[in-house]
N, C-alpha and C positions, 0 to 999 in steps of 0.2 A: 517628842523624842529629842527634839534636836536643842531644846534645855538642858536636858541632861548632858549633854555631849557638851554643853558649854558648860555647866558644871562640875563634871568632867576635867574639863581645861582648867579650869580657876584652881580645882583642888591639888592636879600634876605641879601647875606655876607654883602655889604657894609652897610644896614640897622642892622642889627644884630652887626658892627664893630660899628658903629655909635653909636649907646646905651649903648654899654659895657659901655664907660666910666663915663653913668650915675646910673650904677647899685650900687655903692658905695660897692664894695666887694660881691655883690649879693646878699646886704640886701632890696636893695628898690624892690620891687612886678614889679612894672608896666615896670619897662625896663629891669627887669631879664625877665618878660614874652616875651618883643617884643626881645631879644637876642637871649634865648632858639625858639621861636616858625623861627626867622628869619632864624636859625644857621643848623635849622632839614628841612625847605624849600628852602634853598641853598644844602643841602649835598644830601637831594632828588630832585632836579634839574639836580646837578652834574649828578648825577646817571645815569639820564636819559639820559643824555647827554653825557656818555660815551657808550652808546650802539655801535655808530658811529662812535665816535672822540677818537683818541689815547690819552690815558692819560694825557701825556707828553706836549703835545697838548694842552690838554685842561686846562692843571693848569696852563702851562703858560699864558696863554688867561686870564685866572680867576686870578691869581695872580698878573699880571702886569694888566689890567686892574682895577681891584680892588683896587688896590696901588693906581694907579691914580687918582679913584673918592672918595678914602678916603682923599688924600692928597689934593684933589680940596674942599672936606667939610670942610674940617679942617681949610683951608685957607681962606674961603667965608664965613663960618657961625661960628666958633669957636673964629677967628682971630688970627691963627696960622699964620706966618710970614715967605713967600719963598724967596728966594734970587734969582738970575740968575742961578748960578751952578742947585739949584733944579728946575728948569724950564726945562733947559736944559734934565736937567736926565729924569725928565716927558716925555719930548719928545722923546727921547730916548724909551722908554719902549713903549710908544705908535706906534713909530716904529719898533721897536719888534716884536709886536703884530701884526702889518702891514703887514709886511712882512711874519711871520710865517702864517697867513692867506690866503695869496692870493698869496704866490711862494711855499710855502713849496709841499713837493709832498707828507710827512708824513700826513698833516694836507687836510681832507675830506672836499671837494669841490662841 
């Protein structure tokens, strides 16, 4: 359960990521509200989600993951521009993540 809670987190942050950069300094209302409201339901997910999961663990998870599905919006909806090298590096982190999940003996199974 306590995956999902951290998935959870990761899906709030990337939402909350995602808006930042239409809040124009944090003068526009409607995407400082969905930043703030995303930014407080990702760090209360975290939460929850360290009851189980070691820290360490767990931001790796939320940080490389997160990295990824910003960098996958960024690219698909924004039309930000990746190369091979950044493909590569995605994959990379995705196996990170991989691996940290399903060998680590740190990381709760």
């Amino acid at each position: 359960m306590h995956y999902f809670y951290l998935a959870g987190a990761i899906v709030a942050e990337t939402i909350g990521t995602s808006a930042l950069s239409q809040t124009a300094g944090f003068t526009r209302l409607t995407p400082t509200l969905i930043v703030l409201v995303s930014f407080a339901t990702s760090f209360y997910l975290m939460s929850l989600a360290l009851q189980s999961i070691p820290v360490g663990i767990a931001y790796a998870i939320w940080a490389g993951v997160g990295i990824v599905l910003i960098t996958f919006i960024g690219w698909a909806f924004l039309k930000q521009t990746l190369d091979a090298p950044a493909f590569v590096g995605i994959a990379l982190i995705l196996a990170g993540v991989v691996v940290l999940r399903l060998f680590s003996r740190a990381a709760v199974h």
